[in-house]
N, C-alpha and C positions, 0 to 999 in steps of 0.2 A: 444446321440450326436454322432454325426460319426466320424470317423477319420479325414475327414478331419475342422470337425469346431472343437476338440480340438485341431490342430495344428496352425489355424488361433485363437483360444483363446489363447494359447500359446504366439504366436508371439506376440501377442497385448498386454501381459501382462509384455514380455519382454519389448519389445518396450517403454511402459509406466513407469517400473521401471527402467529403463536404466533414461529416461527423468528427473522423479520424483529426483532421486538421484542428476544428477547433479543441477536441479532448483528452491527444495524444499524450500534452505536457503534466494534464492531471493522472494522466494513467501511468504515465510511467512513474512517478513523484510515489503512486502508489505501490505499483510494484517493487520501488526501491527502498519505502519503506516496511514492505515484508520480506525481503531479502535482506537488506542492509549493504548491500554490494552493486554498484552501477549496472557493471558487465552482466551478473547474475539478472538484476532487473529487464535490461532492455533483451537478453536471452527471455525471461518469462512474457513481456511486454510482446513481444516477437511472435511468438508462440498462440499466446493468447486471441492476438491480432488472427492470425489465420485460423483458429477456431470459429472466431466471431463471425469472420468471412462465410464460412462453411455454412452456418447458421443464419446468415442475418434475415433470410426471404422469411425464416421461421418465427423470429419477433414481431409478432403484429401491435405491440402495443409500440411505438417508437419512445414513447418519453420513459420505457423501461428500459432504452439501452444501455444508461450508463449505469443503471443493477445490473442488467445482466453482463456485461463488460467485466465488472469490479469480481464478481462472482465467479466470470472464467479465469481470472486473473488468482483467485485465492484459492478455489477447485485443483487449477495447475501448478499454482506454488506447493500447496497439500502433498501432490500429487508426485511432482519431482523430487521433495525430502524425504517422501518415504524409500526411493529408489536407492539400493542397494549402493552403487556405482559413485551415486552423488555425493554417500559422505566416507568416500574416499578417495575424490577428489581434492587437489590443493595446489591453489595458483604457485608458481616457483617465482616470476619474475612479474613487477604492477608498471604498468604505465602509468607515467606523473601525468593526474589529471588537473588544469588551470584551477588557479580558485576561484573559486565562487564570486560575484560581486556582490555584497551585500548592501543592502538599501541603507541600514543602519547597524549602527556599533554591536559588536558580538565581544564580549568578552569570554568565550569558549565555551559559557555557559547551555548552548544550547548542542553542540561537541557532546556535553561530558549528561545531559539529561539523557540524549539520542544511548547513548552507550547503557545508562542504566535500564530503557528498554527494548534494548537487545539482549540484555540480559534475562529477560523474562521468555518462560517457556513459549513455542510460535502459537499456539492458540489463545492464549494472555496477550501477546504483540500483535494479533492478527486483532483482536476486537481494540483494542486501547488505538493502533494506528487508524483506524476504523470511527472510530468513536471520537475524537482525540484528535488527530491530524487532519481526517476526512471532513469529521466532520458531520458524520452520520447519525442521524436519531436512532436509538436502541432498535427499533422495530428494524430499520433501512438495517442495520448492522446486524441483526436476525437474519433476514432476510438473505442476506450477501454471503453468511456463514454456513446460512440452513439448518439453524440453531434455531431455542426458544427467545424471546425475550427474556424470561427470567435466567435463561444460562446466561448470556451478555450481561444482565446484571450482575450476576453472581461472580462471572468472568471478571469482568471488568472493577469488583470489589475488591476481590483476589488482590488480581495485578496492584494497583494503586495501593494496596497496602501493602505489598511487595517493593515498590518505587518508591513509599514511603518511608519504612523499613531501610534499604538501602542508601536513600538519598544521605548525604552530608549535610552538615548544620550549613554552610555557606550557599548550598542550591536552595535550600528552602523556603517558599516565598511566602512562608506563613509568620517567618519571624521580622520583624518588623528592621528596615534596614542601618537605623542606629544601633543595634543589637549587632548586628552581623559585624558593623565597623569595629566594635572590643573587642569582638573575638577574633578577630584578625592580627 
């Protein structure tokens, strides 16, 4: 290698550890919210990581990386459930993971939301986590899916009236909370 491609290897390694560090904790947040499983997340997180590697000289836009990032991350979640192997897979033994600290009070409520969507099929999970969690405008969630905007809307329709459907009278934060207090 010459000089000058280990100073542009360099750079690029910088450049990427620089990125990694600050983004890592939302990437994986995300990956664990289209898995639903730590282990499963920081395996696809993992994963993802070294594709991006592969690719990073290829992104010339740099304020696209974290599209493109989110994108390799939902590409290879896709990617792994379709695989034969994977759902016959089944953990036997879980490490207690510590809990959480939470900043403010949880009454299990946000527990028992998370589960209702998990319940939703992954391409309904994949835009609402997206939308929702992320935090992504329709188009950016388009985008990251490789979808229309009109399927994310229509997606994201679905879902939420799926979750609402489902939901219990005591999750529902439409009903005003002296109402919820009688029915308890």
């Amino acid at each position: 290698m010459t000089d000058r491609g280990a100073t542009r290897g360099a750079t690029r390694d910088a450049e990427l550890t620089a990125w990694l560090a600050a983004r890592q904790p939302a990437l994986l947040r995300t990956a664990y919210l289209l898995t639903g499983d730590r282990h499963a997340a920081e395996d696809l997180l993992q994963t993802s990581l070294a594709k991006l590697y592969l690719s990073w000289d290829k992104v010339r836009d740099r304020g696209a990386i974290d599209a493109y990032a989110r994108r390799v991350l939902v590409n290879e979640h896709t990617s792994l459930w379709r695989r034969g192997w994977k759902r016959r897979e089944h953990a036997t033994d879980t490490v207690p993971e510590p809990e959480p600290v939470l900043e403010s009070y949880d009454d299990g409520t946000a527990a028992q939301v998370w589960e209702l969507v998990q319940g939703l099929p992954r391409r309904a999970r994949a835009v609402v986590v997206l939308r929702y969690y992320e935090q992504l405008t329709e188009a950016e969630t388009a985008d990251v899916l490789g979808i229309s905007v009109g399927t994310v809307k229509s997606q994201c329709s679905r879902a939420l009236a799926a979750l609402r459907e489902r939901t219990p009278s005591h999750l529902n934060p439409s009903l005003d909370p002296t109402s919820r207090e009688e029915e308890r």
